[in-house]
Structure formats: structure tokens, C-alpha cells
N, C-alpha and C positions, 0 to 999 in steps of 0.2 A: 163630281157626279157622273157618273158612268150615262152613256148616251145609246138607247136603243130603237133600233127601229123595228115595226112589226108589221110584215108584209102579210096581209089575210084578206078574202074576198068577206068572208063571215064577220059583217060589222060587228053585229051583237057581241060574239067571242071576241074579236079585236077590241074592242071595246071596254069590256071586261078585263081583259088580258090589262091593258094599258092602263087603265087604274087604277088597278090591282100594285102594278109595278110603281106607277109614280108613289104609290101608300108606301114599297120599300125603298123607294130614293133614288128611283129613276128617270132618268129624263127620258119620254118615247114622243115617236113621232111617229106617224102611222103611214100606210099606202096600200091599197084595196086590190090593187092589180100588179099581176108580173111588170106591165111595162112602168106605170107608176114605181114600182119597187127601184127598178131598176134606175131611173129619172132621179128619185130623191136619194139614191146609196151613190150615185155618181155624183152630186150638187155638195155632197158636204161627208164628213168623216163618222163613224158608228165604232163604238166601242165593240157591239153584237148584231147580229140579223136575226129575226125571229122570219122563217121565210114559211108560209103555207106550200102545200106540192100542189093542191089544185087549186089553181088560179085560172078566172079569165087572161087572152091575153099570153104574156110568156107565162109559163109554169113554173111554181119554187124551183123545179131541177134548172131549167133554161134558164132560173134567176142564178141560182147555183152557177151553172157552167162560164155564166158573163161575170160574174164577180170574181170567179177565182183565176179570170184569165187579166187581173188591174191589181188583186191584191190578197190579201191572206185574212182578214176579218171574218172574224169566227163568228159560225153561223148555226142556230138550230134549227131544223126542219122540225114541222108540224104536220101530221098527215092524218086523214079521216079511213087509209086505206088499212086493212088486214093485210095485205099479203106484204112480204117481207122482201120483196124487190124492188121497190120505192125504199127502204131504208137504205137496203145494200147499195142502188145504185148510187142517194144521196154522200154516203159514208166514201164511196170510191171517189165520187166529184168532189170530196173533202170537205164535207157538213162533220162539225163538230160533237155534234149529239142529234136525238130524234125524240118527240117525244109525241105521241099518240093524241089524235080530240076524240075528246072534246080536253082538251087539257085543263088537268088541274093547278090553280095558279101558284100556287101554295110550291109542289113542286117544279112547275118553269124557273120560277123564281129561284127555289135551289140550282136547278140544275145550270142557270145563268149565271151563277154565283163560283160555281166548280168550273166552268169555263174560264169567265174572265182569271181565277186564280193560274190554273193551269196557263193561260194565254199573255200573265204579264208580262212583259215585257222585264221588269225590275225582277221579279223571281229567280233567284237564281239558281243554275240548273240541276246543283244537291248540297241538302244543309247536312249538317255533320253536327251534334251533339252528343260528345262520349261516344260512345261503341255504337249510336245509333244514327245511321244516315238513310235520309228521303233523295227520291229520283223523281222530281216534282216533273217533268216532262213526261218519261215513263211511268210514274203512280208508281214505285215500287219503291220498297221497304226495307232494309236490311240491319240485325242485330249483329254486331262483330262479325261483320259478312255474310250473315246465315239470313238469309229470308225471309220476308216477316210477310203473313198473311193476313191482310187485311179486305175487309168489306169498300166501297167506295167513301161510305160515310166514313169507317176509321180513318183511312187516308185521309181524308180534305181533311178532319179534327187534330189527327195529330200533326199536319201539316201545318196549320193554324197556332198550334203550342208548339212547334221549333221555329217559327220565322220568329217567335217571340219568346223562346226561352228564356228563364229569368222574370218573366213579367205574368202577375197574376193576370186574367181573362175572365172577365163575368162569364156564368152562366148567360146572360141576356145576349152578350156579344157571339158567345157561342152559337147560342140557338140561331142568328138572328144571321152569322155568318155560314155556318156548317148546314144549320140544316131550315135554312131557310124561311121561317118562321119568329114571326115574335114570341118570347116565354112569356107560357100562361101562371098564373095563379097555384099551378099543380101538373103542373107540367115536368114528368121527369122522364121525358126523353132523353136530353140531357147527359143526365146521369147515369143513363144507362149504356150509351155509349162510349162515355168515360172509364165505366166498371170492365166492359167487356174490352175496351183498348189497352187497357192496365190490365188486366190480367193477361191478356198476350205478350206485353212485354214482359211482365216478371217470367211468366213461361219460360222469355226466349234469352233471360239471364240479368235484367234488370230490377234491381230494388227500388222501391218508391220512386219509381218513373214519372207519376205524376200524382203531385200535392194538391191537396184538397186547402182551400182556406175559405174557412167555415163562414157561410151567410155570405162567401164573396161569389166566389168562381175557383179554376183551378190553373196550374202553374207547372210546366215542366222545368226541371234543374236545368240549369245554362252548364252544366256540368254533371252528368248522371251519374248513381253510384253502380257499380256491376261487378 
């Protein structure tokens, strides 16, 4: 169980936020202020930091700057502000993503999801399946050397079907890893970004890239044909 903490002056939203998380399998532990943040991130170990930028107290950034000068724990800033120099400057003191409040949980939670993947430690730094290899540090894509353009959603999915090729993958698991979300009833997000990933590969010279197994999930070849 992945371990997060979430620094917000804004009980109610922190609050929210961490419920929300523990419903996906999280374990959080919360702190209301910069120096608090900074007290409970030194006492024990975080898989993530959910850090607000306006805090009583120290500021996310100044939470920011003291963290990254003990350790590398990936961190996403939360901010209430418009202007885009609270991002930049988080992004330079090495915050891992940003995402705007009132935030929605549904996407935190993805977007914690595409961190920790990127941040493993076990990930290794590019998988190779047939003519197609991932630059999971980098996000980048390449068919027979040639380039693959993807969206961030395609990446993290077809990321998700190369550490596991060979191996079918629910839809649910999908949904539930890729894009954050448990599948609904009619839910075909899903499949939609399966269609549109598969057809960039066939594009870019691959045949049935990825298998459909019907009422399961789908399945990349541990061996592609091209």
C-alpha cells in the first residue's frame, strides 16, 4: 500500500482529497501547515507528497525547497493560483506535477498513479517488445526507432501492457490503474483509448499489437508481429 501524505491548510478539500484516496488504496496521513508538513515528511517515509503552495507557516514551495535538499520523493503541488509562476517555479525546485483547486479527486488520484509508475524504483529504464520500445523515464515511444506519438494516457496504458506482455489485463484493472477510476457499468473510456493506441501502432507498422479477449480485457504479444 502506497503511503501518502497531503499537506493542505484547506481541511474540508484535505479531507475530501484523503478519503477519496484511502477508497483507492491508499494509505494518507494528513498536515495542515508548512511546518507541520515538513515535521511529519521528516518523522517517517511517503511514497508521495501532496503539498498545497499556500500554507500558513512554511509555503508548499519552502515545503518544496526543504525536502528536496534530504531527498527525491515525488511531490505534487496543489495551487489555488492562476498565474503560472507558482507552477514554473515549483517544477524548477523539482515538484513532479501540479495540479490546480479545487482539485478533482478522480484526477489526483490518476495523476498519483502516473508518478508513482514513472518514480519506481523497480521500472526499468526501457522495455523492449518486438520493434517496440518504452523510455519509461523519458515517456517516449519508439516503433523500429521511429517515434511513436502519444497522448500521456496512451503512454501510461501502453506502458501498463509492456511490463506485462503476454498477460491478459482487465478492463477494470485498466481503468482503475491508467486512468484512475473504477469501471462503470458503461463505461467505455477504456476502449477508447485502446482503439486510438492500436491504431497508432498499426500506423507505425505493427499488426495486432494489441488483443482483445472478449468480456476479459486486452493483451499485448510478448512478441509483436510487424
Amino acid at each position: 500500500m502506497h503511503q501518502l501524505l497531503i499537506a493542505d491548510d484547506d481541511r474540508i478539500l484535505s479531507d475530501l482529497l484523503a478519503d477519496y484516496l484511502r477508497g483507492e488504496g491508499f494509505e494518507v496521513e494528513q498536515a495542515f501547515d508548512g511546518d507541520e508538513a515538513i515535521r511529519v515528511a521528516e518523522a517517517r517515509t511517503f511514497d508521495l507528497i501532496i503539498l498545497d503552495v499556500m500554507m500558513p507557516g512554511q509555503s508548499g514551495l519552502d515545503v518544496l525547497r526543504i525536502l528536496r535538499r534530504h531527498g527525491e520523493t515525488p511531490v505534487l503541488m496543489l495551487t489555488a493560483r492562476g498565474d503560472d509562476i507558482d507552477r514554473i517555479v515549483g517544477l524548477e525546485l523539482g515538484a513532479d506535477d501540479y495540479l490546480g483547486k479545487p482539485a478533482n479527486p478522480r484526477e489526483l488520484s490518476a495523476r498519483i498513479r502516473a508518478i508513482l509508475r514513472r518514480t519506481d524504483p523497480t521500472t526499468p529504464a526501457s522495455i523492449q517488445v518486438g520493434a517496440l520500445r518504452l523510455y519509461s523515464a523519458a515517456r517516449q515511444a519508439s516503433v523500429n526507432d521511429a517515434p511513436l506519438a502519444l497522448t500521456a494516457t496512451e503512454f501510461d496504458l501502453l506502458l501498463l501492457l509492456c511490463s506485462r506482455a503476454g498477460e491478459v489485463i482487465t478492463k477494470a484493472e485498466i481503468s482503475q490503474q491508467v486512468l484512475g477510476k473504477r469501471l462503470g457499468p458503461h463505461d467505455r473510456s477504456t476502449d477508447v483509448h485502446i482503439s486510438n493506441l492500436r491504431r497508432k501502432l498499426e500506423e507505425a507498422g505493427m499488426t495486432q499489437p494489441i488483443r482483445t479477449v472478449r468480456g476479459v480485457g486486452y493483451m499485448l504479444p510478448a512478441a509483436d508481429t510487424n
